[in-house]
N, C-alpha and C positions, 0 to 999 in steps of 0.2 A: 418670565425667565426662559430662556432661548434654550432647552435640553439638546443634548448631543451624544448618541447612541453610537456603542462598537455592535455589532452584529458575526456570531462565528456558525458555520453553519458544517457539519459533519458528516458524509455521506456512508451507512454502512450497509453490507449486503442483506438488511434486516429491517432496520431502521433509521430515517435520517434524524438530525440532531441539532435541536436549533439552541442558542444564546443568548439573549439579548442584555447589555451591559449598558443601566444608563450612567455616563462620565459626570453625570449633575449631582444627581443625585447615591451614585454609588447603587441603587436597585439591579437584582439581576431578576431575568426572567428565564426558566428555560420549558423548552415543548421538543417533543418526539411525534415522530408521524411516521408510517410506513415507507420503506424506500418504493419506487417505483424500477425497477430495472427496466422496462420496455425505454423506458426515456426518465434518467436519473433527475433529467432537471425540472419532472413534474412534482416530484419529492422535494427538489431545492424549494420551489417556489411554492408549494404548500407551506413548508414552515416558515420559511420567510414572511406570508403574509399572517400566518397565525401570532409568530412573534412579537410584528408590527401593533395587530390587532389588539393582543395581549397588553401589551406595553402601551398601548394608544399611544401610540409613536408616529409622528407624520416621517414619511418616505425620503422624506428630503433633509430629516434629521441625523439619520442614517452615518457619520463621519466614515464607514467603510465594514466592508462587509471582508471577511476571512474564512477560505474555504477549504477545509478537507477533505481527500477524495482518493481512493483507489484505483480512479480511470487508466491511468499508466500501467500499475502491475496487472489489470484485469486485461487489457488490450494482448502483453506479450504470452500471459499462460492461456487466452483465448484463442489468441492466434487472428485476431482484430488487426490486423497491421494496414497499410499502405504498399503496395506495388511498390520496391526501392532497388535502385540499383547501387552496386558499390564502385567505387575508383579508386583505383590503388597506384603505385610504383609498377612499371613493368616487371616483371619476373615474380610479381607476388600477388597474382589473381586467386589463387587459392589460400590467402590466409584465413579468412575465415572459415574454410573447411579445415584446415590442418589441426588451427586450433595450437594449444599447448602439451598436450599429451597426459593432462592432469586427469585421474579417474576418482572417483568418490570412491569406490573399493579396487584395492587393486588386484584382487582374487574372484572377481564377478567375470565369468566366461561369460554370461550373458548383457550385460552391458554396454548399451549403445547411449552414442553419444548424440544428441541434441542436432536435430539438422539445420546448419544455415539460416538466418534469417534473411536472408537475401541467395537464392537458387545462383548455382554456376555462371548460367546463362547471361545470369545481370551483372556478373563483378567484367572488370575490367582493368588491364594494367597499361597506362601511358609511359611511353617515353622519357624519364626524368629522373635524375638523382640527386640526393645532395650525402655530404659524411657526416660525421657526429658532430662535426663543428660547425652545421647548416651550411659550410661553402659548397657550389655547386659545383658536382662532377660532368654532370650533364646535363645541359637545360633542356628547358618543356617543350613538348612539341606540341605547339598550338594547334595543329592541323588534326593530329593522330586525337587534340580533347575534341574537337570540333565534329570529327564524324564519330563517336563514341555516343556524344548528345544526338548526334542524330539517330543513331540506332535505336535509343533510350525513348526516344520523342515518335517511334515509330510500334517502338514495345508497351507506350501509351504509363510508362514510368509518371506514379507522379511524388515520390521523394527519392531523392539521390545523397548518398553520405561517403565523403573522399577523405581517406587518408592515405598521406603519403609518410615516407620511410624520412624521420627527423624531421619532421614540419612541424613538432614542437620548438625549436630551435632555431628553422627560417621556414615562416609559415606563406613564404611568397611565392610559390608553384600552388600553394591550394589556394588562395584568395584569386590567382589568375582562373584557373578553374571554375570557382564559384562565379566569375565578373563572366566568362563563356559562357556558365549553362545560364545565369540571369537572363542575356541576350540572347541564348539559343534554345532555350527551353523555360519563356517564365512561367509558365506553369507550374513547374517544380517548384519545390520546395527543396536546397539545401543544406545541408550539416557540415562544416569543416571542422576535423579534429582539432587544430588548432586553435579553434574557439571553442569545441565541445566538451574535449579533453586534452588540454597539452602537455601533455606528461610522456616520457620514453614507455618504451614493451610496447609495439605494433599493435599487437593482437590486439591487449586488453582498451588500447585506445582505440582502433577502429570497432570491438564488439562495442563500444559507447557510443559511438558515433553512428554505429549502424542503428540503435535501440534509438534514438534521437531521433534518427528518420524515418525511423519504418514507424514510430506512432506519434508519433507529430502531426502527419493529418486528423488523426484523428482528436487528440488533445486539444487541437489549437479548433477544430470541428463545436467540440463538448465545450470549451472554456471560452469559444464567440457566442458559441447561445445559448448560456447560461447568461454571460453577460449582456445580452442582447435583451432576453426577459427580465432580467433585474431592472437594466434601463426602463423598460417601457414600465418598468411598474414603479416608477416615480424615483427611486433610488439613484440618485448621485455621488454616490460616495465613492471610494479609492476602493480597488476588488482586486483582493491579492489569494493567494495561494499558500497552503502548508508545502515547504518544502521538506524532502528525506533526511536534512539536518539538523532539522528544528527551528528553522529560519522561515522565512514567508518573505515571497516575491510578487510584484505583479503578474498580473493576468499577462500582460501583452510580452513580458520576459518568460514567463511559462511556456507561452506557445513559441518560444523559438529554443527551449532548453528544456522540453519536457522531462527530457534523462533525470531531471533533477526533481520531478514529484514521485517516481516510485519510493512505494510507502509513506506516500505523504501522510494517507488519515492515521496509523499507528503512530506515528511519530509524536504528533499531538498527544495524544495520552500519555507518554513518556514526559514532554516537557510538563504538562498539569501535574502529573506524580512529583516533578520535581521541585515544584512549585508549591505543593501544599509540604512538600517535608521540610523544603527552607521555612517557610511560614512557621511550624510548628518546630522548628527547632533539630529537626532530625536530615541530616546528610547523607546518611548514607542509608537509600533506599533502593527497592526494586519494584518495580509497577506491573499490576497485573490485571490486564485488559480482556476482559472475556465478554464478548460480546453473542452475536447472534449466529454470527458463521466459525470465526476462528477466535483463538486468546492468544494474547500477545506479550511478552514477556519482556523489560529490560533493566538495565542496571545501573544506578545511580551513584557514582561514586564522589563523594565532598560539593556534592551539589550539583556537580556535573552529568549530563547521563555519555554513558559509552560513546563514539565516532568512531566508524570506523572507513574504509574506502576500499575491503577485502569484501564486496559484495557479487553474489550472484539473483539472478530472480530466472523462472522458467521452468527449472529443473523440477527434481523430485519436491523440490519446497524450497518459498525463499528463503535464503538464509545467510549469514554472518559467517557460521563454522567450516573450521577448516576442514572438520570430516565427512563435509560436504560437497567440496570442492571439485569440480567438473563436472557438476552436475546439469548446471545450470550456465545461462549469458551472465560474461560480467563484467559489471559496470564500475569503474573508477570514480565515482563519485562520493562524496561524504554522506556517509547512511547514519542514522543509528542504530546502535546493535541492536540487535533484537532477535528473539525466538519465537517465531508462528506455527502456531498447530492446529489441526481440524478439528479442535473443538469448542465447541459455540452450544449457546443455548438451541440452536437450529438443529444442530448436530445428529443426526440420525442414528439411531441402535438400529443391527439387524442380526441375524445367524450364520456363522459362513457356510462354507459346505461341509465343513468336521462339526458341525453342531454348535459352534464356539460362539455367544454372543461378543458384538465387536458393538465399536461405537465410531461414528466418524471414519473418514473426513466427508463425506456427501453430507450436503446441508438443505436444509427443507425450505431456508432462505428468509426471502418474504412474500413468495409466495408460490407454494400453497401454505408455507410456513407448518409450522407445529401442528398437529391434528389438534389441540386444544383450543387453537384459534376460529375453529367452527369456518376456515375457508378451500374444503376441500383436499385437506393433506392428511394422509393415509397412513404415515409410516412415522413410528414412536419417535421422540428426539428426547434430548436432555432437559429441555424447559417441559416435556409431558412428564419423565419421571421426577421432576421438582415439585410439580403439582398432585401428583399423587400422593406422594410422601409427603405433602405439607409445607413444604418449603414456600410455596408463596401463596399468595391471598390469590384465590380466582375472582374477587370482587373489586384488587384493586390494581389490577395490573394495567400498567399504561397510565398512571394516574387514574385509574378507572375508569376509563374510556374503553376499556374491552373488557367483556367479564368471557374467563377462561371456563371450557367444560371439561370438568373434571371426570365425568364418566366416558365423556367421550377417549381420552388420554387412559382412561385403566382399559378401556374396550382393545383400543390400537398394543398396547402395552402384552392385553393379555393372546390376542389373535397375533401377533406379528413375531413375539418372543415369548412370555411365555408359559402358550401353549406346546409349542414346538418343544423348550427346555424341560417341560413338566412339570414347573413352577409357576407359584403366585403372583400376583402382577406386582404386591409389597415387594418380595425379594428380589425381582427381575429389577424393579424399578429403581432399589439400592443398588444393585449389580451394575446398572448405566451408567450411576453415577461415582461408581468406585473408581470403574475402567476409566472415565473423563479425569475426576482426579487422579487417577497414576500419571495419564497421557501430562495432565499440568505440573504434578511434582517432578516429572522429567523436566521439562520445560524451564522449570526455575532455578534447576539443579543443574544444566544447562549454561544457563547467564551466569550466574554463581559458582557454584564446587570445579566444574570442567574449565573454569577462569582462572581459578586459586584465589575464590571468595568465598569466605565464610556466612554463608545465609544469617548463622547466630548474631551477626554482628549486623545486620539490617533489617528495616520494616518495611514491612509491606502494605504497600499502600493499593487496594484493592477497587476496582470501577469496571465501567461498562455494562449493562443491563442484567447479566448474570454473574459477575465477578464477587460482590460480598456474599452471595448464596454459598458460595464453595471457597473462599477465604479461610474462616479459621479450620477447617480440615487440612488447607495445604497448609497454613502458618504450623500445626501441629505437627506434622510430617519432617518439618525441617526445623521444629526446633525453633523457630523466629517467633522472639516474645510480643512484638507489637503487631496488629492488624489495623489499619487507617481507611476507612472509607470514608470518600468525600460526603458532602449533603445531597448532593446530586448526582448517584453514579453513572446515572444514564445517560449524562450529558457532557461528563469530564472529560472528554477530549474533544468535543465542542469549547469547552472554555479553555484547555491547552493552545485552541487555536487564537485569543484571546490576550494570551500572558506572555507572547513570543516577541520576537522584534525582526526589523527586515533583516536578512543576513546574505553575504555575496563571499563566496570560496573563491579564491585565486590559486592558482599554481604556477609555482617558477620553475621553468627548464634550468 
């Protein structure tokens, strides 16, 4: 019998997250391994072969491998980008500074606004116009793109992203553009709003286009060798990508639309969540993904979860909400909703300077990780005071592949907070976890009540390596009579990336 494997594979700033589904037999398999950040794809390729392994699954069985990954929204709040210049309409070299005028508060004397992804220096306006009904007022001046590229090609530019004023409309002054820098700079890499985002409102289409180019080298970088090692390790199967929709694309459309994986790995847990609620009968749900760095929050409504295309990432926090808004770059793309916050099993308690234990958002990651993990981390987190408290087995965490020190977690607990508060390492260590759960019952209060949803009227379907630990305390807080954890929380949004289908968003001018 000739078996044939789905393979989903989940990268988090914690842990990566393997699946293996065999199509023959219906067996699932899943494994966790540490993430590697130096090189994420020494993490991929560990679990992939352990998977394999696991499954005694030959490589070439493999029908396709699906991958989640945060490399997109790590790249823009990193500041990981590509050298990129912009091309705009003449008269409008500064839109990207200008911006819209939106502020997240509009009483913050102190608030500044987000600088450029692309410095002064690099934008540029050509010669060209069209009106609302894409007929041309002025045609392009091929000469004035021509030395533009060469400035660019001397500034050692190596992504370029043009948007012009109505090339949703008549997108044939940017395709000429792109057909010059091909020929005058192929080294570039270009973005034309017209294919990135074609949609009216300047700005919001060129900050999409610009986010396309400025990390596109390096996505399309991460997603050649990644695929490049899967190759060589026997694997021929179709290697697609979670997209921010809920959909999955290939690899090779990924790297020419990366805009379109920010938040790809949270996305996956949202469609898993909604996946096991159709399963079990229940529609209207909300998922709550607490993982190792942040929790993830969205909303599931008649089976559906949220879409939205009112995104920001960069700011103070990615996010969906309106009372967010200018805070951050934003993207016209179809996201799912969602609310992220810095608390994770990783999550670090410390004292501020008024004495006040806090928790989050600095994360202990994976590595040095948790001081329980015996690899050199110092400073208490939320998975140290679960272990104190009892909350989890130190003999069988990880499948028991790591056995947790629990002295070492009330050590850290009692020197880091509290000794400083004056208190027990017990109290200190329920204090961690009070403040994480407040920061979460915001969060779901959030996607919920601040929507005009009734949390009472949904379940919550709880996953991610810490997410049923602190489950029915938040279901309690809000009144939500059902708590649903998967059989494998650790890995549910590994298999979200599983249960999806390819998906392709169009937009009509």
């Amino acid at each position: 019998m000739n078996e044939q494997y789905r393979l989903g594979i989940d990268i988090g700033g914690t842990f990566t997250d393997g699946i293996l589904l065999n199509e023959t037999t219906g067996e699932i398999r899943t494994g966790k391994v540490p993430s590697t950040p130096a090189d994420p794809s020494d993490g991929f390729l560990h679990v992939l072969r352990r998977m394999l392994d696991d499954g005694q699954a030959e490589p070439d069985a493999v029908k396709y491998v699906v991958h989640g990954t945060t490399v997109a929204t790590n790249a823009i709040i990193e500041g990981n980008l590509a050298k990129t210049a912009f091309i705009t309409t003449e008269g409008f070299r500064d839109l990207l500074e200008i911006q819209t005028g939106i502020r997240p508060t509009l009483y913050d004397l102190q608030f500044q606004k987000l600088k450029p992804l692309v410095p002064r220096y690099l934008c540029f306006g050509v010669p060209e116009r069209l009106d609302y009904r894409g007929e041309v007022l002025v045609s392009l001046d091929e000469d004035a793109v021509q030395s533009v590229v060469r400035d660019l090609r001397e500034e050692g530019v190596e992504s370029i992203a043009v948007c012009l004023l109505h090339s949703y409309i008549n997108p044939e002054h940017e395709r000429r553009i792109g057909e010059i820098i091909a020929t005058e700079l192929p080294s570039a890499l270009c973005s034309l709003s017209s294919e990135v985002a074609p949609e009216f409102r300047e700005y919001f289409r060129a900050s999409t286009t610009v986010i396309n180019a400025a990390i596109r080298p390096v996505v399309s970088n991460y997603l050649g060798n990644i695929q490049a090692r899967v190759r060589r390790s026997g694997v021929g199967g179709e290697m697609l990508v979670m997209q921010s929709n809920g959909g999955v694309l290939t690899f090779e459309a990924a790297m020419d639309r990366p805009v379109f994986m920010v938040e790809s790995g949270p996305a996956a847990g949202v469609i898993a969540a909604s996946q096991l609620g159709e399963t079990l009968g229940h529609e209207n749900v909300i998922s709550f993904d607490m993982g190792g760095t942040t929790a993830k929050v969205g909303l599931i409504e008649n089976g559906s979860p949220r879409v939205t295309k009112d995104y920001e990432v960069g700011g103070t926090a990615a996010t969906t909400e309106h009372g967010s808004r200018g805070s951050g770059y934003p993207i016209r793309t179809p996201v799912i909703d969602l609310v992220e916050i810095g608390a994770g099993g990783g999550s670090i308690a410390w004292i501020d300077s008024g004495g006040i234990l806090r928790v989050g958002p600095r994360s202990a990651g994976a590595d040095p990780g948790p001081v329980c993990y015996g690899q050199g981390g110092t400073e208490p987190t939320i998975t140290d005071a679960n272990l104190v408290l009892g909350r989890i087995s130190p003999d069988y965490f990880l499948g028991g592949e790591m056995r947790l020190d629990v002295d070492a977690a009330r050590r850290a607990i009692n020197e880091r907070c509290a000794g400083p508060l004056g208190m027990d390492a017990d109290e200190v260590a329920l204090g961690i976890v009070e403040i994480a759960n407040s920061a979460m019952v915001g969060a779901l209060r959030r996607v919920s009540v601040q929507r005009g949803y009734d949390p009472r009227e949904f379940v919550l379907v709880a996953f991610g390596g810490a997410g049923p630990v602190h489950a029915n305390r938040l279901a309690a807080e809000l009144e939500m009579p059902t708590v649903l954890v998967p059989m494998s929380p650790g890995t549910t949004s590994a298999m979200g990336l599983l249960v999806t289908d390819i998906k392709h968003d169009y937009s009509v001018a």
